[in-house]
C-alpha positions in Angstrom: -62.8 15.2 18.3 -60.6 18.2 17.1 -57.4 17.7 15.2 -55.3 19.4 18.5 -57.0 16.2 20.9 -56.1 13.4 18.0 -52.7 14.7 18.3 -52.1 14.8 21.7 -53.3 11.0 22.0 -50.9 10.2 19.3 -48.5 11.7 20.8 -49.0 10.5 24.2 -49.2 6.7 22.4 -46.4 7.4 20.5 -44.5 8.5 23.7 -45.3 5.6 26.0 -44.0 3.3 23.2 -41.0 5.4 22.8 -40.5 5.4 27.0 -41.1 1.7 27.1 -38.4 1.2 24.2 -36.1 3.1 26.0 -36.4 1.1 29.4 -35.8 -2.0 27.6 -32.8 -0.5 25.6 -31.4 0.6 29.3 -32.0 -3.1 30.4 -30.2 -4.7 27.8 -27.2 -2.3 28.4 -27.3 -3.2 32.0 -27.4 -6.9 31.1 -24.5 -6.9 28.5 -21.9 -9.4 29.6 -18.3 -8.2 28.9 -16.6 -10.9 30.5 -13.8 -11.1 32.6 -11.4 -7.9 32.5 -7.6 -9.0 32.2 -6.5 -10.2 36.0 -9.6 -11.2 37.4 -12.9 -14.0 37.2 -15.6 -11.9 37.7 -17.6 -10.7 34.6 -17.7 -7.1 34.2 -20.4 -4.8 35.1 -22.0 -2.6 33.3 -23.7 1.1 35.1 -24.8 3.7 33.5 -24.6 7.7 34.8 -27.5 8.7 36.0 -27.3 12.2 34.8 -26.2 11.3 31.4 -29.1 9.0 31.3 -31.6 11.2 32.3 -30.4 13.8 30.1 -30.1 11.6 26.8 -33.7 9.7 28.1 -35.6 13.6 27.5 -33.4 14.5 24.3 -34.6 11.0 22.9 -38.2 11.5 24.1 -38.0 15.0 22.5 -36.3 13.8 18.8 -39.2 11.1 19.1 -41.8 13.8 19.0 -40.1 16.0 16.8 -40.1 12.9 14.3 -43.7 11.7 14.7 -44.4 15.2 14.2 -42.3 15.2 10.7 -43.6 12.0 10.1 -47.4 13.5 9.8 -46.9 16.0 7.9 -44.6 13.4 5.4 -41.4 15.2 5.9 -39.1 13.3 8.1 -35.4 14.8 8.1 -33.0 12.5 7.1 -29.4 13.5 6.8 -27.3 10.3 5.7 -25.8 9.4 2.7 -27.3 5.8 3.0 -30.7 7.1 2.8 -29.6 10.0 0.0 -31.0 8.4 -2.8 -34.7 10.0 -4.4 -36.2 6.4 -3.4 -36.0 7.1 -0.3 -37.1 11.1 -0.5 -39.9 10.1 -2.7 -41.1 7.5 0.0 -42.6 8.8 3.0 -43.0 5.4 4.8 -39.0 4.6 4.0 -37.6 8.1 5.2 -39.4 7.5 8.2 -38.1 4.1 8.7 -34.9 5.7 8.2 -34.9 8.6 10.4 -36.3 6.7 13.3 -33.4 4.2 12.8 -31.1 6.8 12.7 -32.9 8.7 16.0 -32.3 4.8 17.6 -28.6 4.8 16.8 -28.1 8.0 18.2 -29.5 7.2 21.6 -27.8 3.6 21.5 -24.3 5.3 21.0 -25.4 7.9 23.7 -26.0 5.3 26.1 -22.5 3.6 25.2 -21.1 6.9 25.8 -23.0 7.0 29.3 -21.3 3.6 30.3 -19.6 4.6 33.4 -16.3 2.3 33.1 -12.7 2.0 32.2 -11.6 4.0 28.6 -11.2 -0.1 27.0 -14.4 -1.6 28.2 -16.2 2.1 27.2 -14.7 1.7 23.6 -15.5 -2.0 23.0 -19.3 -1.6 23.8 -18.8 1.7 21.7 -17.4 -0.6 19.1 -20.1 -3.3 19.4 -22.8 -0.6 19.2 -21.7 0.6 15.9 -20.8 -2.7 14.6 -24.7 -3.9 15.2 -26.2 -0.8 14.2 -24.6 -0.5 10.7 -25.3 -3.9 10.2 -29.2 -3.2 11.3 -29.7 0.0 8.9 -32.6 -0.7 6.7 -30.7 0.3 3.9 -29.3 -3.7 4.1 -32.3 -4.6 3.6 -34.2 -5.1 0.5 -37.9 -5.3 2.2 -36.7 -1.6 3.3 -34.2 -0.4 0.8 -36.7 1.9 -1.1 -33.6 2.6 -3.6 -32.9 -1.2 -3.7 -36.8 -1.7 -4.6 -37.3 1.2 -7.0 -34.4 0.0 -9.2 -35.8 -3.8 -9.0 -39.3 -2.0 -10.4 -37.5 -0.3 -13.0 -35.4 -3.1 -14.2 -38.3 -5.2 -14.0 -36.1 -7.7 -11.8 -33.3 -7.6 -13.5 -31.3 -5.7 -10.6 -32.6 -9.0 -8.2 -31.2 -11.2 -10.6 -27.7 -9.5 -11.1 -27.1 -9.5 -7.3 -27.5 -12.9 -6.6 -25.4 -13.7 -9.3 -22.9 -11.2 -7.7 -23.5 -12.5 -4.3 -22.8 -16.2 -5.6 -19.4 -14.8 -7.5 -18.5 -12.9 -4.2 -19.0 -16.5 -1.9 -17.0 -18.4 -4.6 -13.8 -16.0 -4.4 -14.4 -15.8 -0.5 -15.0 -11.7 0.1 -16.8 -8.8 -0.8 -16.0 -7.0 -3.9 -15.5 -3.6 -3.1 -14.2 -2.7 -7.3 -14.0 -4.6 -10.7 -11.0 -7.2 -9.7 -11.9 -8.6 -13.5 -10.1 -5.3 -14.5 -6.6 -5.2 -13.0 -3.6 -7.4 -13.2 -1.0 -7.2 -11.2 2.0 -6.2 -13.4 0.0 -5.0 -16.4 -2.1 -2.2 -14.7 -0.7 -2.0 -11.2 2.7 -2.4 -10.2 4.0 -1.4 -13.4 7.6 0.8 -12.9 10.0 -1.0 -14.6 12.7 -2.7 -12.9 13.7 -6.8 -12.0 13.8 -8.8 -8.9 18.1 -9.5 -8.1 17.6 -11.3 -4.9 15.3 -13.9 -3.8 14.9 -16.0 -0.6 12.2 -18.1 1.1 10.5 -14.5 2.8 10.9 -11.5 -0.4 12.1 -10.7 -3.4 14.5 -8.0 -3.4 13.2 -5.6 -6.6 15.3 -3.1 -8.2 13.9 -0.6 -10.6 15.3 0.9 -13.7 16.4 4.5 -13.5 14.8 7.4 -15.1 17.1 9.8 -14.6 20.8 10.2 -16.3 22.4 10.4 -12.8 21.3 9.1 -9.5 22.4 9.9 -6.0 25.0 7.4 -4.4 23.1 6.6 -1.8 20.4 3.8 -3.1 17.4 3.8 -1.7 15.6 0.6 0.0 11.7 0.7 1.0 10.1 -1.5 3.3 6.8 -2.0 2.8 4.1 -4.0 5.4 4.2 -7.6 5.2 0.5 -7.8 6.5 0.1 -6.3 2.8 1.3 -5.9 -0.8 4.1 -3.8 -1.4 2.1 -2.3 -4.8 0.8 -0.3 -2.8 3.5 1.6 -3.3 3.2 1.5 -7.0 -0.3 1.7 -8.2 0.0 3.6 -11.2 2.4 5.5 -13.0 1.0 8.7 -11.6 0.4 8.0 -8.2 3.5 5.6 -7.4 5.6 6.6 -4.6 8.3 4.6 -5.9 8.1 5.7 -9.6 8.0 9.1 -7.7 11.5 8.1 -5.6 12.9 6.8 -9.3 12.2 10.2 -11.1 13.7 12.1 -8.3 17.1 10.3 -8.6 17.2 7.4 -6.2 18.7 4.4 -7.4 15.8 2.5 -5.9 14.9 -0.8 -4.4 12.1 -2.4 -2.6 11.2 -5.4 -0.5 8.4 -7.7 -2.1 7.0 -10.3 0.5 6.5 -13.9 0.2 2.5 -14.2 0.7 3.1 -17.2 3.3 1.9 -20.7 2.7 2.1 -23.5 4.9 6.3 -24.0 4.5 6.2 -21.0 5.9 3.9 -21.3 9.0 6.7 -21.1 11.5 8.4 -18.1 10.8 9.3 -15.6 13.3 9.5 -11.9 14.1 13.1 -12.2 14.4 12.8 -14.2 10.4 11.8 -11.2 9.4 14.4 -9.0 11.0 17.1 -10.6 10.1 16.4 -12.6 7.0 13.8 -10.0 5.7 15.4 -6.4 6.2 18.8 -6.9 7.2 19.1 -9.6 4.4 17.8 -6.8 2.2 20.2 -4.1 3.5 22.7 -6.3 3.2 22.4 -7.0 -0.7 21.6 -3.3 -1.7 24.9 -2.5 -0.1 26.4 -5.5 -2.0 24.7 -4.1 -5.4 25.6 -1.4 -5.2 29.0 -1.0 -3.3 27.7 2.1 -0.8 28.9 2.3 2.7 25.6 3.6 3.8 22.1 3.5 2.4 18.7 5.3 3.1 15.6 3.0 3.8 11.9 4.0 4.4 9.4 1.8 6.6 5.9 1.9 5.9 3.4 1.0 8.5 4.4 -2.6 9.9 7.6 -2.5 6.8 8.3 0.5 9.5 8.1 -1.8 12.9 10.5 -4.2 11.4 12.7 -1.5 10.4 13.3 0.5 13.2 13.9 -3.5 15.1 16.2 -4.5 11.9 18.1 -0.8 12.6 18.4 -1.1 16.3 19.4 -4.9 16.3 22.7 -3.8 13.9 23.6 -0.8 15.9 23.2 -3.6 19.0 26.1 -5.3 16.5 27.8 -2.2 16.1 27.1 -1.9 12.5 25.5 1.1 11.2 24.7 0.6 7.7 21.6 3.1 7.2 22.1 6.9 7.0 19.0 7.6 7.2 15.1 6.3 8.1 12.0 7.4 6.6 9.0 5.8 8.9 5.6 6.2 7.4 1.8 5.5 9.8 4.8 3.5 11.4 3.9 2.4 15.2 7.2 2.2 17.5 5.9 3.3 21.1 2.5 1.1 20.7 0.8 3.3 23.6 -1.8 4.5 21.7 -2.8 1.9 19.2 -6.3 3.4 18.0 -9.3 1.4 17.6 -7.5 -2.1 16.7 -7.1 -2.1 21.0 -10.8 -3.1 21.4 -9.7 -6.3 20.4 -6.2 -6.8 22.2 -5.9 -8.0 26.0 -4.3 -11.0 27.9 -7.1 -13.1 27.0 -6.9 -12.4 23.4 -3.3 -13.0 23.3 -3.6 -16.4 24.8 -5.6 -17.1 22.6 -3.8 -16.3 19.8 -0.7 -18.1 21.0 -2.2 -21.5 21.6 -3.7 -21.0 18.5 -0.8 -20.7 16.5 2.2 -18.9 18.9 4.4 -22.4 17.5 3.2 -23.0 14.2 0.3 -22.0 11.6 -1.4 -19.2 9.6 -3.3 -16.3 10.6 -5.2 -16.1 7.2 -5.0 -13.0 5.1 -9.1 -12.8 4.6 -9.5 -12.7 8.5 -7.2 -10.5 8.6 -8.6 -8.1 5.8 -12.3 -8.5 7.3 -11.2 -7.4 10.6 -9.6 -4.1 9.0 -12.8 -3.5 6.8 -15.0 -4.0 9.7 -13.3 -0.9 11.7 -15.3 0.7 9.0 -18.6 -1.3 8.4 -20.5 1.7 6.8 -18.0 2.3 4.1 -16.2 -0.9 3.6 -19.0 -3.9 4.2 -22.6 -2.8 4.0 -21.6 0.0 1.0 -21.2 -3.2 -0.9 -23.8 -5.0 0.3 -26.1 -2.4 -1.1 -24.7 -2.0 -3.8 -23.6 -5.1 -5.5 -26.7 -7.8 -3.9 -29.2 -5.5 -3.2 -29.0 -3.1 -6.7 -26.9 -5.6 -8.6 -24.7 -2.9 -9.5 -20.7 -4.2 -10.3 -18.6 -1.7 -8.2 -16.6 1.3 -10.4 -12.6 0.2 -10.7 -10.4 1.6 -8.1 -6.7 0.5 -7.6 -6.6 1.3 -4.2 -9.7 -1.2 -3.8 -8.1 -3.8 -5.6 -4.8 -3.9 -3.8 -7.2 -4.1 -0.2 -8.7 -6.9 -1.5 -5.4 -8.7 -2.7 -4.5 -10.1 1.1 -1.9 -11.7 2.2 -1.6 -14.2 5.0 0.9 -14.0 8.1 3.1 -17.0 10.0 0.9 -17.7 13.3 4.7 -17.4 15.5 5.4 -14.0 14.2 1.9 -12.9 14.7 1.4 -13.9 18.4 5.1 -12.5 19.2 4.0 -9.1 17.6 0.3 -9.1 19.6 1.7 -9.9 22.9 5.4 -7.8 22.6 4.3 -4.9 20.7 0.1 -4.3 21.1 -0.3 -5.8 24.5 2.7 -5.2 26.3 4.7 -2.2 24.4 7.6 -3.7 25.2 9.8 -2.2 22.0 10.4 1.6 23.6 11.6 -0.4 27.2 15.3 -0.4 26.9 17.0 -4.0 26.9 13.1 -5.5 27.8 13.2 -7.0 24.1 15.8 -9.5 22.6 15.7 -10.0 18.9 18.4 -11.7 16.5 20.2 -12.3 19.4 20.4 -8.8 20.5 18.8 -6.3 23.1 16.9 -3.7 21.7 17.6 -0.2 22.8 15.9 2.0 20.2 18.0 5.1 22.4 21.1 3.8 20.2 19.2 5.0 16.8 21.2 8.3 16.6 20.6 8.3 12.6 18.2 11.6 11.1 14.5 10.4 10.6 11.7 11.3 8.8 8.5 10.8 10.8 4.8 11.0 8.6 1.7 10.5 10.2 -1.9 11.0 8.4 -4.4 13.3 10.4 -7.6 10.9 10.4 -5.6 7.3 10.5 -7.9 4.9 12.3 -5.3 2.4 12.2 -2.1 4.4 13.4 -3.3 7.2 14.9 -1.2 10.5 14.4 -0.4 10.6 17.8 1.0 7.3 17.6 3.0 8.4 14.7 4.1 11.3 16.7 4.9 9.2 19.5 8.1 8.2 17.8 9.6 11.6 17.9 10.0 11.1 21.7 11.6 7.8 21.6 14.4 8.1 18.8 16.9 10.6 19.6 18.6 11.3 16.4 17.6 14.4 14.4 13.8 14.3 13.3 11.7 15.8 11.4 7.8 15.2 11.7 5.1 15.9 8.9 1.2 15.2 9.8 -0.7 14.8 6.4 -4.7 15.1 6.1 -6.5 11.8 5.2 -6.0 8.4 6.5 -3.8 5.5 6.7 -3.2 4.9 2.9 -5.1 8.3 1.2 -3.1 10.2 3.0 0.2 8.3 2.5 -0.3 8.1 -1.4 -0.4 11.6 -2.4 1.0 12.3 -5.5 1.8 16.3 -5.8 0.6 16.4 -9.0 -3.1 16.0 -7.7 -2.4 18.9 -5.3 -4.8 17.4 -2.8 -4.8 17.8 0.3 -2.7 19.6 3.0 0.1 18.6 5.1 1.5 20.3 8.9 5.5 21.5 9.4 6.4 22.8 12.4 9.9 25.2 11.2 11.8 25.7 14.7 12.4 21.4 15.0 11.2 21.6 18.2 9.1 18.5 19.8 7.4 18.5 22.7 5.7 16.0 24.5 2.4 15.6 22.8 0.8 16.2 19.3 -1.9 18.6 20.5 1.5 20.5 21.6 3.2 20.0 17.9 0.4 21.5 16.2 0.3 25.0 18.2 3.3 25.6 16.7 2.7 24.3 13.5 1.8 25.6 9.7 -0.7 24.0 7.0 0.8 23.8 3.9 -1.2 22.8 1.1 -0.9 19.7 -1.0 1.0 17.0 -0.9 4.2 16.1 1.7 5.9 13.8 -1.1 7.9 17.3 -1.9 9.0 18.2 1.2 10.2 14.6 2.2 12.1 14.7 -1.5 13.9 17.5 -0.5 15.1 16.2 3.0 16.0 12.9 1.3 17.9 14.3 -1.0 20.0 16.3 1.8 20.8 12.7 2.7 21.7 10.9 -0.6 25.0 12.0 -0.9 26.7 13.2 -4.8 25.4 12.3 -7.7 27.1 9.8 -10.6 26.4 8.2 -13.5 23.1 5.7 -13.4 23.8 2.7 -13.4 23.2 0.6 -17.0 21.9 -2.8 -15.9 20.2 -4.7 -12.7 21.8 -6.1 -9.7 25.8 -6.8 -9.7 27.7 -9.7 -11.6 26.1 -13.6 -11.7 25.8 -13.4 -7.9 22.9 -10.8 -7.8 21.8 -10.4 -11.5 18.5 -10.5 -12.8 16.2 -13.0 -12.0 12.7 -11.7 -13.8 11.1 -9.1 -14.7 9.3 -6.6 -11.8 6.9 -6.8 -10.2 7.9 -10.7 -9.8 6.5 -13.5 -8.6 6.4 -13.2 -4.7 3.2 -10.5 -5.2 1.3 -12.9 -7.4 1.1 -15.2 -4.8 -2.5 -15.1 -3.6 -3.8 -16.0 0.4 
């Protein structure tokens, strides 16, 4: 039989278990249960488009070939960084494993994509998809991981044996380790500027850090940091510390630390943390410090509560802030990126029941829902890595802060789901009451600072943008490259990165619409929101020589205190 005849029987094998793969791949997506949508009993329905079935059905019938084709000659392509290493190149067997497996996810997101259905149910069965296929790579899997398997042969088992002692460490302390935790300390290496805690009450520490400068601007500065995390974010390291970086630029600077909530805490409020988190804080920094008016930046959730904190003391007639810096910060919650695969009536329920009067939504659930929206990078990388190669994972601040979670009062939680994600009530004029007080976000005439990072999975640009339509006092809007915390801590030094200004102030409705008039600048935005704070700061005097104000609001200990310490 010639060589030409042997292939086309392969091939036509080859095909026919290909075609009867894909028939059973188009069952199961018919079959997938999605439960009831929000408002009605039935379970949804899955159908598929013909056309883009029939058109992904010959593109996966023609990769197939193309691959068993690559596969004979010992050359299948394979263009992934999971499958980079030279184990996997020097293994025909394993790089065809791999691009088969990759071929297979393609066609299974295809088919996701072909669901013909609502934008929500399209995305969660998108979202499902991805979260099974990273988890099926064969990279996860030592009988496939040709890297994992050439380092165990080298070591002569040693790599085998330093994973399961990493895996056992890693089920002790309750997560993945994605760095070196042994190596940081919060206070010694992180979350060093120096400065002392002057306030305390059952939800934060109020910090205030020394200054560095001779004179500082009149104005003090307050930041607001997420309470769903640590505020050291914010201070990593000297060098890439937004608020060393506010402290060297001549703001008398302070900064909300959270109580990591335990159960004396479990039935606290949104409107706790309003009022007793940052007006409390306002409050004392205009004590301190004897200013009529202060400037405060919110940061992601630090922002939500905020702009609520702001809108509840204009409500009171009070107008304490001169000006708001809101960073990734969601306000009109219309577009709420990927996290809305999980949110709907349902879900909300469920959540209040749960704990809507009392209880803990626990930090590490928390922090494996937000490492799961990126499964490649922030689960199976690790995976790999430390159990599979028993490598220990390089040191990286950034990773250690993610990993340092923080837990959040069930109440507050299930307010924030069902009046924020589900229903968007905060941008519907008197639809909200907090502290008392109707929120209309149209009585916010103070100039804001708007920041939203280009590739944030968890606030979405447009979402960010989305705020410059609701305030009305004077904006100005920057879109920086990265995501949700790369692109927010961006030291200029580094000179990384780019950031987007549009000159003439206009806004119109959309982002898309921003950017046509907008210019790249390169490097960091840290500069350019420096100078516009500063236009807001007021004169400058003499630094002040010690912490807080008299006995009522002196200094308690030293930063970073002992609110962040607190572990979930």
């Amino acid at each position: 039989m010639s060589s030409e005849s042997i292939w086309d029987q392969s091939a036509q094998q080859f095909q026919q278990i290909f075609g009867q793969g894909w028939a059973q791949a188009v069952q199961s997506f018919q079959k997938m249960d999605l439960g009831a949508p929000t408002g009605t009993a039935a379970p949804a329905v899955v159908q598929l488009s013909p056309a883009k079935l029939q058109a992904l059905q010959q593109q996966y019938l023609e990769e197939a070939k193309a691959l068993w084709a690559q596969g004979l000659q010992g050359k299948p392509e394979v263009k992934d960084k999971r499958f980079a290493g030279e184990g996997w190149a020097a293994n025909p067997v394993a790089a065809f494993s791999a691009a088969a497996y990759l071929l297979n996810a393609r066609t299974l997101m295809g088919l996701a994509d072909a669901v013909e259905a609502d934008e929500k149910t399209r995305a969660r069965i998108r979202f499902g998809v991805e979260q099974w296929m990273a988890a099926m790579a064969p990279s996860n899997f030592l009988a496939f991981n040709a890297e994992a398997q050439k380092k165990a042969i080298e070591t002569k088992g040693e790599s085998i044996a330093k994973g399961m002692q990493n895996l056992l460490h890693d089920l002790k302390q309750g997560h993945v380790s994605m760095t070196d935790e042994s190596l940081f300390e919060v206070g010694r290496n992180v979350a060093t500027t120096e400065g002392a805690v002057v306030f305390e009450n059952e939800l934060f520490q109020l910090l205030e850090y020394k200054p560095l400068t001779a004179k500082v601007y009149e104005r003090p500065f307050l930041l607001v940091p997420p309470c769903i995390n640590k505020f050291y974010i914010l201070d990593l390291q000297p060098e890439n510390s937004l608020i060393r970086y506010a402290v060297s630029e001549g703001h008398r600077t302070f900064v909300v630390s959270w109580r990591n909530p335990d159960d004396a805490l479990a039935k606290k409020t949104w409107d706790n943390y309003v009022e007793d988190g940052a007006i409390a804080a306002i409050d004392v920094v205009q004590n301190i410090t004897g200013a009529d008016q202060i400037n405060a930046l919110g940061f992601c959730v630090g922002g939500t509560i905020l702009s609520n904190a702001l809108a509840v003391l204009a409500a009171r007639g009070d107008e304490p802030v001169a000006s708001a810096t809101f960073l990734t910060t969601l306000i009109d919650f219309t577009d709420t990126g990927i996290l809305d695969v999980f949110i709907d009536e349902n879900f909300v329920k469920y959540r209040e029941m749960e704990m809507g009067s009392g209880g803990m939504m626990k930090g590490q659930d928390l922090a494996s829902t937000f490492s799961f929206l990126r499964p490649n990078d922030l689960v199976w990388n690790y995976v790999v890595g430390n159990y599979l190669k028993g490598e220990t994972p390089p040191p990286f601040d950034l990773l250690y802060w993610n990993s340092d979670s923080t837990n959040l009062p069930g109440p507050f939680y299930a307010w924030y789901l069902r009046n924020f994600y589900l229903e968007n009530n905060l941008v519907k004029p008197g639809k909200l009451t907090v502290c008392g007080e109707k929120m209309d976000l149209g009585q916010l005439t103070l100039p804001t600072y708007i920041y939203g990072s280009r590739e944030d999975h968890i606030v979405p640009a447009t979402a960010a943008y989305a705020s410059t339509q609701v305030l009305p006092g004077k904006k100005r809007f920057v879109m920086g490259a990265s995501g949700h915390i790369a692109g927010v801590i961006n030291p200029p030094a580094k000179g990384k990165r780019s950031h987007w200004i549009r000159a003439d102030g206009k806004f119109p409705g959309t982002l898309d619409q921003w950017l046509q008039g907008a210019t790249e600048h390169p490097g960091s935005w840290w500069t350019d929101w420096s100078g516009w704070l500063k236009g807001h700061a007021g004169k400058q005097v003499a630094a002040p020589k010690g912490y807080g104000k008299g006995t009522k609001f002196k200094a308690i200990e030293p930063a970073p205190g002992r609110y962040v310490q607190q572990k979930a």
